[in-house]
C-alpha positions in Angstrom: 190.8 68.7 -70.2 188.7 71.3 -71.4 188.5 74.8 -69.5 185.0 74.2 -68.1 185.8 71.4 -65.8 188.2 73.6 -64.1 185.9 74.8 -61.4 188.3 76.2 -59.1 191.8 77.1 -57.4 193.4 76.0 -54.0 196.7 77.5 -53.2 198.5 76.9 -49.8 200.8 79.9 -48.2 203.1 79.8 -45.3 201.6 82.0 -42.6 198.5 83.3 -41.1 195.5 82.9 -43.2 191.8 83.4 -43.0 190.3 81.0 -45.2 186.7 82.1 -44.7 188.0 85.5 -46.2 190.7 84.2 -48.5 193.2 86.9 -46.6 197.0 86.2 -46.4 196.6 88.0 -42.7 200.8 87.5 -42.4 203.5 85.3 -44.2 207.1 86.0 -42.8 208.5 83.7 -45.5 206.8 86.2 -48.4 206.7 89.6 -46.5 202.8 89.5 -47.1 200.5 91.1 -44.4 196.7 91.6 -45.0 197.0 90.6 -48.5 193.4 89.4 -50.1 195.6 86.4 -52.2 192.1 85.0 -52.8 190.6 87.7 -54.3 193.4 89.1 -56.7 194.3 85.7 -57.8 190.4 85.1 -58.4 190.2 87.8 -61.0 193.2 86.8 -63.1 192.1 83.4 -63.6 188.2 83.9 -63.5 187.4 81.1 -61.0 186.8 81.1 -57.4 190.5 80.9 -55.4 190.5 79.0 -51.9 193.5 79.6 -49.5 194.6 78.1 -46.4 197.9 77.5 -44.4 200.4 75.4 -46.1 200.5 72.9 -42.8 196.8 72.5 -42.8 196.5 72.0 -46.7 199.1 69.3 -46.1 197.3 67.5 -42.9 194.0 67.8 -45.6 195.9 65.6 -47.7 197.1 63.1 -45.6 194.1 62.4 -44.1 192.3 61.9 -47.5 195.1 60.2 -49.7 197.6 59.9 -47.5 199.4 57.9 -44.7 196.4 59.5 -42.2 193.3 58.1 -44.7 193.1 54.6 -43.0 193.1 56.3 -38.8 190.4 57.6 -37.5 193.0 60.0 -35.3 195.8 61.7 -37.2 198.4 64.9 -36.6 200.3 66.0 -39.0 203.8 67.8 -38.3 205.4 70.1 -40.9 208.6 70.9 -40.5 210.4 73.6 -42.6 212.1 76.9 -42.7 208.8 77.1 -40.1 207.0 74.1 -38.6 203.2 73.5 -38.3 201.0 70.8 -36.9 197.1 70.0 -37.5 194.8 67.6 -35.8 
């Protein structure tokens, strides 16, 4: 692969995010709170970061590859050290 058809970065994080400003707002599980993940990570690796809660990253995933791809109606349930469920 060569480094242009990279075109970006999606990283999933335990906790309270805001995706629309790519803000860890709180992650018990790192000690984060108001962290712009997005943003730092973006200018280490020079391409545009996206970040959103672990559970809803996972539900994402189902629901386009997953056991949720073929229903029209799917929740997903994480459960971890922390649980998390998505429509």
């Amino acid at each position: 692969m060569q480094e242009s058809e990279i075109r970006g970065i999606g990283v999933s994080i335990p906790g309270e995010i805001d995706p629309a400003s790519g803000i860890c707002m709180q992650s018990p599980r790192f000690g984060w709170k108001n962290l712009p993940f997005a943003e730092m990570l973006a200018e280490r690796v020079h391409l545009p970061v996206w970040i959103d809660d672990d559970a809803n990253a996972f539900a994402v995933a189902q629901k386009l590859s997953g056991v949720g791809r073929d229903h029209p109606n799917f929740t997903a349930l994480a459960i971890g050290a922390g649980f998390g469920c998505r429509l």
